[in-house]
C-alpha angles and dihedrals in degrees: 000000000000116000127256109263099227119237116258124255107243127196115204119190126178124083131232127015099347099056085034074061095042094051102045093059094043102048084071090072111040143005083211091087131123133186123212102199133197122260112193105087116140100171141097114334099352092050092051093049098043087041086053101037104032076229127136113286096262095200107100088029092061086046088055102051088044085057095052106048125102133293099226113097088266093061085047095052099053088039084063091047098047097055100036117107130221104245128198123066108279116115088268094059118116093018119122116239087231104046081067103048088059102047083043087061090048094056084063102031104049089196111076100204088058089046081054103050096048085046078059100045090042080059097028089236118204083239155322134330114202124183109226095238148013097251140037112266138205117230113215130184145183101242119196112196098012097132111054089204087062108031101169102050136090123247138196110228126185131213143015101266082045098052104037088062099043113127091204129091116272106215092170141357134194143178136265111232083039095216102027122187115260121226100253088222087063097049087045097047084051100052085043094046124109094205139002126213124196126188167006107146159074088334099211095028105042114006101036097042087064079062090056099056093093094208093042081052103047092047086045086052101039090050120118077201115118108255121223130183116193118198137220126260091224135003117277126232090266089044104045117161094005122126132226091262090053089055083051089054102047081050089058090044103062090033121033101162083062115128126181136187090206149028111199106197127161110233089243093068091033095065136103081009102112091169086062095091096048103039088055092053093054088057082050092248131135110215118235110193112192137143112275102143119111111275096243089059108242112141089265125121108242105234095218101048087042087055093047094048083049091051099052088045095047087047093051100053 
């Protein structure tokens, strides 16, 4: 009888909606699946309750173990909790359910990666959430046009919610603290991993900060694990305008020791963008273009096409 292939161990980064996208597609092909998840947001919920607590910003936290919970009508049911907000205008409206429950369990766990796993075992996640590193950071970035008074000049701009809306353009980011502690687990779940997958995502907000961890970096580029990058299907508000080769640049940029195996992008963001290519193959990378847009169109990863691509990338190599 021939023996059970066991399933690969798959490292997703990124926060919010892109690595929500990243990991619905992925769950469908193995519970050995982790999420390193951003930990810089300043806005809405997770800004009140970092601002009150002085705790990690539980936001993206809270996106990536609702992606990750179970299909049945159980695992449903908690994903919808999870992600629903109080309304009205009492001092609980606009947070998540989730985002306090988290920060409840962190009232009582001290250690937010333990708060995170029972938060996984309570939902019977298809694997682990992480946060990138042990303590809140500040995103700051070197803005040119961010003030439309003073459009050619360059601009210092500070936090995640600030500079995701900017309608400037971000020429760097870095962290505050500048060389922030990784969680050990993380660096441990990357040099164990079969295959990382960054993106999709904010770029300078969500996908490049994981590149600015040392520790994260050094482990990412330390890694035997196959490297995927996987594009957005527009640019986002802090890369507006941008295409797809630009993203691949910036990337570059704040990172030059950075080596891939592949670039992921949809046709639709690889077109009229001849340096592409190119501009894969210096980062080592070959480019796979393929459709993995939602089929009515709308700029949204389908699950289910992002889940085969990732298949047939996670069996090659």
């Amino acid at each position: 009888m021939r023996a059970r292939r066991k399933r690969p161990a798959v490292v997703a980064f990124g926060g919010g909606h892109g690595l929500y996208a990243a990991l619905s597609a992925l769950r469908y092909l193995t519970t050995r699946l982790t999420a390193v998840v951003t930990v810089a947001d300043d806005g809405g919920s997770s800004g009140r309750l970092r601002e009150e607590f002085d705790i990690l910003p539980p936001g993206d936290l809270r996106m990536a173990l609702a992606a990750l919970c179970g299909d049945d009508e159980v695992g449903q049911t908690w994903a919808a909790v999870l992600q629903s907000r109080f309304g009205g205008t009492g001092p609980l409206a606009g947070h998540a359910i989730g985002n306090l429950l988290i920060a409840g369990l962190w009232q009582q766990l001290p250690d937010p990666v333990a708060g995170l796993d029972m938060v996984g075992e309570l939902l019977r996640t298809r694997g682990r959430v992480l946060p990138m590193a042990a303590v809140p950071l500040i995103i700051e970035a070197d803005v040119f046009g961010a003030d439309p008074a003073y459009p050619d000049e360059l601009s210092v701009l500070r936090g995640q919610a600030t500079v995701a809306k900017t309608e400037g353009e971000v020429r760097t980011v870095r962290l505050v603290p500048d060389r922030p502690a990784a969680r050990p687990e993380v660096v441990a779940s990357v040099l164990a991993a079969d295959h990382l997958v960054l993106g999709p995502g904010s770029w300078f907000t969500s996908v490049i900060p994981h590149l600015l961890v040392p520790e994260l970096a050094e482990a990412i580029l330390a890694s035997k694990a196959q490297r995927i990058l996987t594009m957005n299907l527009v640019p986002a508000d802090e890369t507006h305008g941008f295409q797809a080769s630009r993203h691949l640049e910036v990337l570059a940029d704040h990172c030059p020791r950075l080596r891939l195996d592949v670039v992921l992008v949809d046709p639709s963001f690889a077109q009229d963008d001849p340096p592409l290519e190119r501009y894969a193959r210096s980062l080592g990378a070959r480019l796979v273009v393929e459709n993995v847009r939602m089929r009515d169109g709308s700029p949204r990863h389908d699950p289910h096409r992002l889940a085969a691509v990732y298949a047939e990338l996670l069996n090659k190599s």
